[in-house]
C-alpha positions, 0 to 999 in steps of 0.5 A: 500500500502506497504511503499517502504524501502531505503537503501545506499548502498556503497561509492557512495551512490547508492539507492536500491529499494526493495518492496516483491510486485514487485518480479516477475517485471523487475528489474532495471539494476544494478548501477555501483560500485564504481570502475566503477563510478570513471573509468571515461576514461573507460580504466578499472583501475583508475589514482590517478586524477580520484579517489575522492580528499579525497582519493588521499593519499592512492593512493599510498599504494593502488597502490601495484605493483607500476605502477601508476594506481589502477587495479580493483583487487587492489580497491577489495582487499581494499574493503575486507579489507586486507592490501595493500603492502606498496609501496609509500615514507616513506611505500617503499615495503619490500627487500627480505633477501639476497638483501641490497639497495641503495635508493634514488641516485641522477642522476641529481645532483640536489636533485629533488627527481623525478630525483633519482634513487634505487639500489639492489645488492646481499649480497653474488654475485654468482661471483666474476666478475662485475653483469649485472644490470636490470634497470626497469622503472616504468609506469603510464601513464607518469603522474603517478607511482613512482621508488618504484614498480619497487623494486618488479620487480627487487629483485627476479633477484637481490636475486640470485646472479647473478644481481644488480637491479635499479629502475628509477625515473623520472619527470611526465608529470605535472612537465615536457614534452616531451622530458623531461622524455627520458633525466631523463632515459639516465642520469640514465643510465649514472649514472650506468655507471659512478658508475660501479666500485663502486658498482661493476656493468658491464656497458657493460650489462645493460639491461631496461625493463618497462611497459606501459608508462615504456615500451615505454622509456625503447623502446626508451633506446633501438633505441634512441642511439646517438640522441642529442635531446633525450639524454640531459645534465642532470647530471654530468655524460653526458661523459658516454653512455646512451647505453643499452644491452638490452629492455624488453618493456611490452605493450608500446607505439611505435606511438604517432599519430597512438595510436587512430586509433585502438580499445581503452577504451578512445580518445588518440587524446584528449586533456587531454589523457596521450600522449597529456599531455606528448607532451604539447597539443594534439597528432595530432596538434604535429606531430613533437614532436608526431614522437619524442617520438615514439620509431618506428621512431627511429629504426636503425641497431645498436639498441638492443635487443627487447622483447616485451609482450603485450596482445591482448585485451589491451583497453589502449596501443592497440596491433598493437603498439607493432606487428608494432614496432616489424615488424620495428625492423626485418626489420631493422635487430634487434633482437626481440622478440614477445610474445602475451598473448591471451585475455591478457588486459593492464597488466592483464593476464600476468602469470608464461610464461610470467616471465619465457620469461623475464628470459629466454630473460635475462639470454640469452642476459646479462648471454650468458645462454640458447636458449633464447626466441622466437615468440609466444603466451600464453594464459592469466594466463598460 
C-alpha cells in the first residue's frame, strides 16, 4: 500500500491529499483560500478586524484605493507579489505633477488627527476666478478607511485646472457614534468655507461625493441642511454653512432599519454589523437614532443635487437603498440622478461610464458645462 504524501499548502495551512491510486475517485471539494477563510461576514472583501492580528499593519498599504476594506483583487495582487500603492500615514499615495497639497488641516481645532482634513489645488488654475472644490469622503464601513484614498479620487479633477480637491477625515465608529461622524463632515465643510479666500476656493460650489459608508454622509451633506442635531459645534468655524452644491453618493446607505430586509452577504440587524456599531447597539432596538442617520428621512425641497451609482448585485449596501432614496428625492422635487451598473457588486464593476457620469454630473452642476447626466444603466466594466 502506497504511503499517502502531505503537503501545506498556503497561509492557512490547508492539507492536500494526493495518492496516483485514487485518480479516477471523487475528489474532495476544494478548501477555501485564504481570502475566503478570513471573509468571515461573507460580504466578499475583508475589514482590517477580520484579517489575522499579525497582519493588521499592512492593512493599510494593502488597502490601495483607500476605502477601508481589502477587495479580493487587492489580497491577489499581494499574493503575486507586486507592490501595493502606498496609501496609509507616513506611505500617503503619490500627487500627480501639476497638483501641490495641503495635508493634514485641522477642522476641529483640536489636533485629533481623525478630525483633519487634505487639500489639492492646481499649480497653474485654468482661471483666474475662485475653483469649485470636490470634497470626497472616504468609506469603510464607518469603522474603517482613512482621508488618504480619497487623494486618488480627487487629483485627476484637481490636475486640470479647473478644481481644488479635499479629502475628509473623520472619527470611526470605535472612537465615536452616531451622530458623531455627520458633525466631523459639516465642520469640514465649514472649514472650506471659512478658508475660501485663502486658498482661493468658491464656497458657493462645493460639491461631496463618497462611497459606501462615504456615500451615505456625503447623502446626508446633501438633505441634512439646517438640522441642529446633525450639524454640531465642532470647530471654530460653526458661523459658516455646512451647505453643499452638490452629492455624488456611490452605493450608500439611505435606511438604517430597512438595510436587512433585502438580499445581503451578512445580518445588518446584528449586533456587531457596521450600522449597529455606528448607532451604539443594534439597528432595530434604535429606531430613533436608526431614522437619524438615514439620509431618506431627511429629504426636503431645498436639498441638492443627487447622483447616485450603485450596482445591482451589491451583497453589502443592497440596491433598493439607493432606487428608494432616489424615488424620495423626485418626489420631493430634487434633482437626481440614477445610474445602475448591471451585475455591478459593492464597488466592483464600476468602469470608464461610470467616471465619465461623475464628470459629466460635475462639470454640469459646479462648471454650468454640458447636458449633464441622466437615468440609466451600464453594464459592469463598460
Amino acid at each position: 500500500m502506497k504511503t499517502v504524501s502531505l503537503r501545506l499548502v498556503g497561509l492557512l495551512g490547508f492539507l492536500a491529499l494526493t495518492h496516483p491510486a485514487d485518480a479516477q475517485q471523487p475528489q474532495p471539494a476544494r478548501p477555501p483560500s485564504r481570502f475566503d477563510a478570513w471573509d468571515t461576514n461573507k460580504d466578499g472583501k475583508l475589514a482590517k478586524d477580520e484579517l489575522p492580528a499579525a497582519l493588521r499593519k499592512n492593512f493599510e498599504r494593502v488597502d490601495t484605493d483607500g476605502d477601508g476594506y481589502v477587495s479580493r483583487e487587492e489580497d491577489a495582487a499581494v499574493g503575486r507579489g507586486r507592490q501595493p500603492r502606498p496609501t496609509s500615514a507616513g506611505r500617503q499615495a503619490p500627487v500627480p505633477d501639476g497638483v501641490k497639497k495641503v495635508a493634514d488641516l485641522d477642522y476641529a481645532g483640536n489636533d485629533n488627527p481623525r478630525q483633519k482634513l487634505d487639500l489639492y489645488l492646481p499649480e497653474k488654475p485654468a482661471t483666474e476666478e475662485a475653483l469649485p472644490v470636490i470634497a470626497f469622503v472616504h468609506g469603510g464601513g464607518w469603522r474603517n478607511g482613512d482621508k488618504n484614498g480619497g487623494g486618488g479620487r480627487v487629483t485627476p479633477f484637481v490636475a486640470t485646472g479647473r478644481y481644488a480637491g479635499v479629502s475628509i477625515g473623520y472619527r470611526l465608529s470605535d472612537e465615536a457614534r452616531w451622530p458623531a461622524q455627520i458633525r466631523d463632515c459639516k465642520a469640514a465643510i465649514r472649514w472650506i468655507r471659512a478658508h475660501a479666500a485663502e486658498y482661493r476656493l468658491d464656497p458657493d460650489r462645493i460639491a461631496v461625493w463618497g462611497s459606501s459608508a462615504g456615500g451615505h454622509l456625503v447623502a446626508m451633506l446633501g438633505v441634512s441642511r439646517g438640522i441642529a442635531d446633525l450639524e454640531g459645534d465642532i470647530g471654530p468655524n460653526t458661523a459658516e454653512s455646512s451647505q453643499v452644491a452638490c452629492v455624488v453618493d456611490y452605493y450608500g446607505p439611505t435606511e438604517m432599519l430597512t438595510m436587512g430586509d433585502h438580499d445581503s452577504s451578512f445580518d445588518h440587524n446584528a449586533p456587531n454589523s457596521p450600522e449597529s456599531k455606528l448607532l451604539g447597539g443594534a439597528v432595530q432596538e434604535n429606531p430613533e437614532k436608526a431614522k437619524s442617520a438615514s439620509p431618506i428621512e431627511h429629504v426636503s425641497a431645498d436639498d441638492a443635487p443627487f447622483l447616485i451609482v450603485h450596482g445591482d448585485q451589491d451583497k453589502v449596501v443592497p440596491y433598493p437603498q439607493s432606487a428608494d432614496f432616489e424615488k424620495k428625492l423626485e418626489s420631493a422635487g430634487v434633482p437626481a440622478v440614477l445610474i445602475r451598473v448591471e451585475g455591478g457588486g459593492h464597488g466592483q464593476g464600476f468602469g470608464p461610464a461610470t467616471g465619465e457620469a461623475v464628470k459629466s454630473f460635475l462639470a454640469r452642476q459646479l462648471l454650468g458645462e454640458g447636458d449633464g447626466v441622466a437615468d440609466g444603466a451600464v453594464k459592469a466594466g463598460e
